[in-house]
N, CA, C and O atoms as CSV, one atom per row, in Angstrom:
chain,resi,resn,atom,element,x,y,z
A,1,UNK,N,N,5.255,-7.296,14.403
A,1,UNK,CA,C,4.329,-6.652,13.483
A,1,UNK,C,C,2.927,-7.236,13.680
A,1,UNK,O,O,2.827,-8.405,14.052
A,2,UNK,N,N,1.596,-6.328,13.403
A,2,UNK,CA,C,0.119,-7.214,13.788
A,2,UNK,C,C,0.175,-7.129,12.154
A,2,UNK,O,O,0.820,-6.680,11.206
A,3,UNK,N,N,-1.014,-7.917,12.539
A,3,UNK,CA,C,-1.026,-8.526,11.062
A,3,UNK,C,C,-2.647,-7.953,10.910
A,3,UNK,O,O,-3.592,-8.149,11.673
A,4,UNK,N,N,-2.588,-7.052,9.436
A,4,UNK,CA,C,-3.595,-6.382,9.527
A,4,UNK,C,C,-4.234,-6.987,8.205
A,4,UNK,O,O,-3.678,-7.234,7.135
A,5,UNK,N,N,-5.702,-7.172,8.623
A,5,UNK,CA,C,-6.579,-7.442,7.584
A,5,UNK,C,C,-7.452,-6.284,6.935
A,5,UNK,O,O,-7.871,-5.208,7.363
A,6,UNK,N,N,-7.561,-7.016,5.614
A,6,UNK,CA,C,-8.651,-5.812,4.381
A,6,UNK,C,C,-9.972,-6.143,4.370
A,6,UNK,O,O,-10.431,-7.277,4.504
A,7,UNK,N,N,-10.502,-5.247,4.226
A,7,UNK,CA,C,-12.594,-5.703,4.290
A,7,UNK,C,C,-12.604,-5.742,3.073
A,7,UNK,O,O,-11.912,-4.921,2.472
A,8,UNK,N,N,-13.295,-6.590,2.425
A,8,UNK,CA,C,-13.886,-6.862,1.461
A,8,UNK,C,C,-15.466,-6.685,1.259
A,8,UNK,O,O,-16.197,-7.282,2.049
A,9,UNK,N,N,-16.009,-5.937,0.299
A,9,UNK,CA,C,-17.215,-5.725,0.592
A,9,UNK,C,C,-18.514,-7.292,-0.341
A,9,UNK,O,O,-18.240,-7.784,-1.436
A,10,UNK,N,N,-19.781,-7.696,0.510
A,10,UNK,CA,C,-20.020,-9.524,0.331
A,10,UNK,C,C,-21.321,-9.013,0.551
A,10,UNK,O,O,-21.603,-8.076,1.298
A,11,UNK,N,N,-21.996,-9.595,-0.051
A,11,UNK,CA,C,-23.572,-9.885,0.664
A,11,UNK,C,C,-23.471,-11.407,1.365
A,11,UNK,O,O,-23.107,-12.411,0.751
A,12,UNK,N,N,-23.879,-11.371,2.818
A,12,UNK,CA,C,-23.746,-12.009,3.801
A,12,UNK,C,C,-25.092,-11.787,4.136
A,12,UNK,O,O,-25.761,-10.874,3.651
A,13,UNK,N,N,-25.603,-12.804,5.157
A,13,UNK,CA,C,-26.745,-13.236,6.116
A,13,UNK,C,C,-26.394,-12.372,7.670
A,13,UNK,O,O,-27.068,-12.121,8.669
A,14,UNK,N,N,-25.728,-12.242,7.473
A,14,UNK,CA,C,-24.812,-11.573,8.952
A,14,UNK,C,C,-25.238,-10.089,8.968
A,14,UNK,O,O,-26.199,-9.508,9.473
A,15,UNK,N,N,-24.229,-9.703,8.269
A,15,UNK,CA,C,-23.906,-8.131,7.685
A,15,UNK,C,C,-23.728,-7.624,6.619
A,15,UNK,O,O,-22.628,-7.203,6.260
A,16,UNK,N,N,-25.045,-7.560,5.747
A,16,UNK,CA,C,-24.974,-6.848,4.467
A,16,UNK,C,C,-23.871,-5.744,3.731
A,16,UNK,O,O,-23.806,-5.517,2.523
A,17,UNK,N,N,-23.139,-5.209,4.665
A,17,UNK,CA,C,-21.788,-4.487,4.355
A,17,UNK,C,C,-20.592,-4.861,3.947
A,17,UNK,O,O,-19.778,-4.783,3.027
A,18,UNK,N,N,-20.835,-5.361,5.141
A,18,UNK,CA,C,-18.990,-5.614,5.203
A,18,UNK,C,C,-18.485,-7.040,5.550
A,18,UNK,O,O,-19.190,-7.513,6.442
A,19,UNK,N,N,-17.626,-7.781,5.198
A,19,UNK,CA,C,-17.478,-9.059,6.311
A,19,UNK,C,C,-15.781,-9.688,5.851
A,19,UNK,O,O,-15.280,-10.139,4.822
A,20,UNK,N,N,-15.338,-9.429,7.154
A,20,UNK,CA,C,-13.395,-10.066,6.929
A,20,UNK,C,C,-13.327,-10.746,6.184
A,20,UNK,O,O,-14.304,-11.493,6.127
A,21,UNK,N,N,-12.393,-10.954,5.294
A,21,UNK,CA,C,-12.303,-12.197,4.502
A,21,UNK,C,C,-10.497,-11.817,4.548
A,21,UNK,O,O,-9.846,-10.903,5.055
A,22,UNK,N,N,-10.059,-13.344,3.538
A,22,UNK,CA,C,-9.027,-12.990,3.894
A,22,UNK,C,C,-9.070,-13.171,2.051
A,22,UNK,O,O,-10.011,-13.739,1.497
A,23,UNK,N,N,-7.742,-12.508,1.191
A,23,UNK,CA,C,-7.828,-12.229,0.083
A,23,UNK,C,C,-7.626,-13.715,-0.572
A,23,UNK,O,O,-7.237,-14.658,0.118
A,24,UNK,N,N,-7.924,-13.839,-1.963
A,24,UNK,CA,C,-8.394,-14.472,-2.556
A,24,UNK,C,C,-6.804,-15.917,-3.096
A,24,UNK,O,O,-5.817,-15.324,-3.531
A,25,UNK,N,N,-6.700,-16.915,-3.070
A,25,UNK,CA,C,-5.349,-17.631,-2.921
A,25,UNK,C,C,-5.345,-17.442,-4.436
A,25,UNK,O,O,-4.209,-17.770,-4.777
A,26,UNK,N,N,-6.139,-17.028,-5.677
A,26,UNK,CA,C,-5.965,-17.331,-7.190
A,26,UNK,C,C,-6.744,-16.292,-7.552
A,26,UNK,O,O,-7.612,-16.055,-6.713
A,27,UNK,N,N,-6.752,-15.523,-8.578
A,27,UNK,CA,C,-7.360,-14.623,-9.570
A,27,UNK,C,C,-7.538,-15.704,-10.676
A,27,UNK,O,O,-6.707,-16.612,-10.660
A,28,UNK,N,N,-8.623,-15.741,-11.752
A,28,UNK,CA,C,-8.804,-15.918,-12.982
A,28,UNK,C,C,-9.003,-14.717,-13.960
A,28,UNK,O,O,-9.921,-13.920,-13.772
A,29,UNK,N,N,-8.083,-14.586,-15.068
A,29,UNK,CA,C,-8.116,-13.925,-15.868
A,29,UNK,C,C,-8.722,-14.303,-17.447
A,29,UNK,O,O,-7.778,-15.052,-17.699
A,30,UNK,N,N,-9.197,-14.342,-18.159
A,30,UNK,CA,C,-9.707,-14.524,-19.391
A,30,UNK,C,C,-8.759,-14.185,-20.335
A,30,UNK,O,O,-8.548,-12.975,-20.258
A,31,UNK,N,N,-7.920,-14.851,-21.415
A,31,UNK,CA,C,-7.598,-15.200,-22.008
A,31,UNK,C,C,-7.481,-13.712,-23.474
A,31,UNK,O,O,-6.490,-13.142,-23.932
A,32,UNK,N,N,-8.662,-13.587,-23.726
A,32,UNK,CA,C,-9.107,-12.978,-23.869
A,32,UNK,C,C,-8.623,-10.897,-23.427
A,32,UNK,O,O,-8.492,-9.983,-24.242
A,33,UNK,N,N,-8.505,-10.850,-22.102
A,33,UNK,CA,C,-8.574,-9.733,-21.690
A,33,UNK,C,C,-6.738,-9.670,-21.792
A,33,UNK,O,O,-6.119,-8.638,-22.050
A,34,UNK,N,N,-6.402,-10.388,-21.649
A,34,UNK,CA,C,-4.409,-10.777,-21.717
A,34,UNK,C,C,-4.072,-10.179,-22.809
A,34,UNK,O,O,-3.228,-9.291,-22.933
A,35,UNK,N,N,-5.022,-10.871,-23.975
A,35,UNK,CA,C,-4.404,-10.562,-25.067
A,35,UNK,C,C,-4.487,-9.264,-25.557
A,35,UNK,O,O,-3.679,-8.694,-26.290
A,36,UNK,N,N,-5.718,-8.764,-25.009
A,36,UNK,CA,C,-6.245,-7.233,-25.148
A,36,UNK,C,C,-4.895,-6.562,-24.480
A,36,UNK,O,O,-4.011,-5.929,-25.056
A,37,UNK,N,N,-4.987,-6.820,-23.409
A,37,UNK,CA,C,-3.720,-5.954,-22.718
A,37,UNK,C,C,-2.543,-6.063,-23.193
A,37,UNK,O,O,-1.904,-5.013,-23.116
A,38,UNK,N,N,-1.833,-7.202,-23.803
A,38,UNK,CA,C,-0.509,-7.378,-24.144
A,38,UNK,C,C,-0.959,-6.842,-25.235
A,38,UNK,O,O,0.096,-6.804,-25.869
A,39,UNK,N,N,-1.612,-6.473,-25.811
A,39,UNK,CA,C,-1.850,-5.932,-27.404
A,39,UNK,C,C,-1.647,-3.999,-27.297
A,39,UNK,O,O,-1.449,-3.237,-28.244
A,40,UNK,N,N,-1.776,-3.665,-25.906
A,40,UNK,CA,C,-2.142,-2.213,-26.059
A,40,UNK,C,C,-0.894,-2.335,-25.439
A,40,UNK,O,O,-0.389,-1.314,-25.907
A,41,UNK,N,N,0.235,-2.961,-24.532
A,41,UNK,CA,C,1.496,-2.778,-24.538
A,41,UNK,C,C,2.466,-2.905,-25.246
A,41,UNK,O,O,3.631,-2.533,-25.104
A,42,UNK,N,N,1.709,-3.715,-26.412
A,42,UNK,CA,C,2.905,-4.138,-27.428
A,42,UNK,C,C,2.972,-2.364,-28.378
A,42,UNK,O,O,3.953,-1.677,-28.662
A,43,UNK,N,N,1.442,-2.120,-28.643
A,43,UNK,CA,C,0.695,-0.489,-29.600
A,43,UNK,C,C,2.050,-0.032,-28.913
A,43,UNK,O,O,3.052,-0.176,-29.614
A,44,UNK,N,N,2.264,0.602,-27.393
A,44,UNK,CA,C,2.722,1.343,-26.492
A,44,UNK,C,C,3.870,1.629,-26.765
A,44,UNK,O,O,4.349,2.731,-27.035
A,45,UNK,N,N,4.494,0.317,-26.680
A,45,UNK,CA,C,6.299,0.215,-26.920
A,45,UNK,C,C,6.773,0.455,-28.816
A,45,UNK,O,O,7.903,0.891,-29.033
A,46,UNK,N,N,6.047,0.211,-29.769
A,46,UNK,CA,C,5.723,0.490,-30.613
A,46,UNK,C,C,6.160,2.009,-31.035
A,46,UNK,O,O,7.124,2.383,-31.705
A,47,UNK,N,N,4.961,2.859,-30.317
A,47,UNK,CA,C,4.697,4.114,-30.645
A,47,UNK,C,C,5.925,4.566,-29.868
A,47,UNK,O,O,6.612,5.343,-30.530
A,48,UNK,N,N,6.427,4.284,-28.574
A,48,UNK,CA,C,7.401,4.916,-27.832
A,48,UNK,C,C,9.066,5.234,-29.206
A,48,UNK,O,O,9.707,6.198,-29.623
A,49,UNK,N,N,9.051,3.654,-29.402
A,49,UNK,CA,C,9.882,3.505,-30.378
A,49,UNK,C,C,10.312,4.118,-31.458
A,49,UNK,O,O,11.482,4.267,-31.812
A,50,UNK,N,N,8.796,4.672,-32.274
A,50,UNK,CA,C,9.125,5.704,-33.013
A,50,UNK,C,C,8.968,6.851,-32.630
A,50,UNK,O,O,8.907,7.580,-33.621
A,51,UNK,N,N,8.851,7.496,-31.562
A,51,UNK,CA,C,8.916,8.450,-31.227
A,51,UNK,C,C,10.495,9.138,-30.699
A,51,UNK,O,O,11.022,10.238,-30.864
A,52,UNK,N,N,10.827,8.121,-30.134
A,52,UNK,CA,C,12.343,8.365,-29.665
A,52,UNK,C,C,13.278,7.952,-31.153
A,52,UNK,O,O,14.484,8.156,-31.013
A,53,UNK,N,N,12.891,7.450,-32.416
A,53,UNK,CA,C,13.359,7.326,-33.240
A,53,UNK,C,C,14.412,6.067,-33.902
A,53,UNK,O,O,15.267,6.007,-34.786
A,54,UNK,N,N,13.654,4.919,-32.685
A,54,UNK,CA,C,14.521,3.684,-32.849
A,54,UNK,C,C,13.855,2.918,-33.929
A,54,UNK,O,O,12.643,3.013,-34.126
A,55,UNK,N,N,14.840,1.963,-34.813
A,55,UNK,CA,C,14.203,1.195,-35.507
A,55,UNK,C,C,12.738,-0.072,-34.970
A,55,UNK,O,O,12.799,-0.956,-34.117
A,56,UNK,N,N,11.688,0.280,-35.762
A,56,UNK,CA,C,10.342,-0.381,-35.004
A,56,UNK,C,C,10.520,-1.825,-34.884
A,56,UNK,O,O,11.077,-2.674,-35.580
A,57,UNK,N,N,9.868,-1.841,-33.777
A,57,UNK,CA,C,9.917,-3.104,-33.042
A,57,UNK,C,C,9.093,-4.077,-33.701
A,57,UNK,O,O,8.297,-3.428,-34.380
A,58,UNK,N,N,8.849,-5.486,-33.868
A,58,UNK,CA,C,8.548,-6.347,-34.309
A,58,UNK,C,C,8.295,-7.339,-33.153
A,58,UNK,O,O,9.108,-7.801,-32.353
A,59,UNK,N,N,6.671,-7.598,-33.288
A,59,UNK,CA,C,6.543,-9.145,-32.055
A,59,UNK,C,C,7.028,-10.058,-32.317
A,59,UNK,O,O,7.930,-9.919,-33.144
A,60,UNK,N,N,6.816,-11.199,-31.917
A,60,UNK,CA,C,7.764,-13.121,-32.059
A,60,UNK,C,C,6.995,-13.211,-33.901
A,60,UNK,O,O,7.526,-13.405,-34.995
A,61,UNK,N,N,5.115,-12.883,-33.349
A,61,UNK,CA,C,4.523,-13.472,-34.734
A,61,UNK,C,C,5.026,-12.974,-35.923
A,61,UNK,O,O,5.022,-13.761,-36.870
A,62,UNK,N,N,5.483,-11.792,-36.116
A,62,UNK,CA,C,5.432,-10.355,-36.768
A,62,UNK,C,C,6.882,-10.897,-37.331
A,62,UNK,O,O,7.048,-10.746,-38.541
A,63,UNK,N,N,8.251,-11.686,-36.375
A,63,UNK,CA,C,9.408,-11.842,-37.226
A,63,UNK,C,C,9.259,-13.221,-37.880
A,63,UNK,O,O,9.903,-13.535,-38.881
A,64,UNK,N,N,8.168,-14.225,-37.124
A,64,UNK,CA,C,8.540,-15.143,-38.087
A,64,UNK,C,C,7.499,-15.139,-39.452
A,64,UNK,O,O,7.629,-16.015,-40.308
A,65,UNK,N,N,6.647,-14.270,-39.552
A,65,UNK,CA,C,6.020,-14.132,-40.654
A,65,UNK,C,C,7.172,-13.318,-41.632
A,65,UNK,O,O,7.347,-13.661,-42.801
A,66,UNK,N,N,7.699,-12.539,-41.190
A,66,UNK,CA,C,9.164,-11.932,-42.028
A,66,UNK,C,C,9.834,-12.745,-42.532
A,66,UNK,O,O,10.265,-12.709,-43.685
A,67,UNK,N,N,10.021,-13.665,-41.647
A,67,UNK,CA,C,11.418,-14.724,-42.090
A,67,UNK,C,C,10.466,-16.092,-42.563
A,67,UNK,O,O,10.936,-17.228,-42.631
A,68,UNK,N,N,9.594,-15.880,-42.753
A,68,UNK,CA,C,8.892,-16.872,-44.173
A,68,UNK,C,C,8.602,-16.163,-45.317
A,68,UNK,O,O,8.587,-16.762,-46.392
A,69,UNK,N,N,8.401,-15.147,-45.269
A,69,UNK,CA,C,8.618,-14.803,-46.771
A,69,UNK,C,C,9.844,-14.017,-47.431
A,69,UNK,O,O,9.854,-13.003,-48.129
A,70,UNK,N,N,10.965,-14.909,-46.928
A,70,UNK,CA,C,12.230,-14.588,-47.198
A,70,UNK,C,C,12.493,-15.293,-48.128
A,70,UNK,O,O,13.612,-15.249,-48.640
């Protein structure tokens, strides 16, 4: 198999376009944007739930706030 590389587009001294790189060994994500997202998958599974008519789902926070004011 060749081993095929992706262009990444860089401002370089070289070539203002384009220049090989090879992809990145780590992403950083913000903390922040996670929670946004796990928040619109949690909405998701949620709404699916009552739609198909299963009893609604509850997050980790959501049961132990239940089971303290028991």
């Amino acid at each position: 198999m060749s081993e095929q590389r992706s262009q990444y587009l860089l401002q370089t001294p070289r070539n203002p376009d384009t220049m090989e790189v090879e992809p990145p060994d780590s992403i950083q994500v913000s903390r922040a944007d996670l929670l946004k997202d796990y928040g619109l998958h949690i909405a998701r599974a949620q709404h699916l739930a009552k739609v198909l008519g299963l009893p609604p789902l509850m997050t980790g926070q959501q049961q132990r706030k239940a089971a303290r004011e028991r």
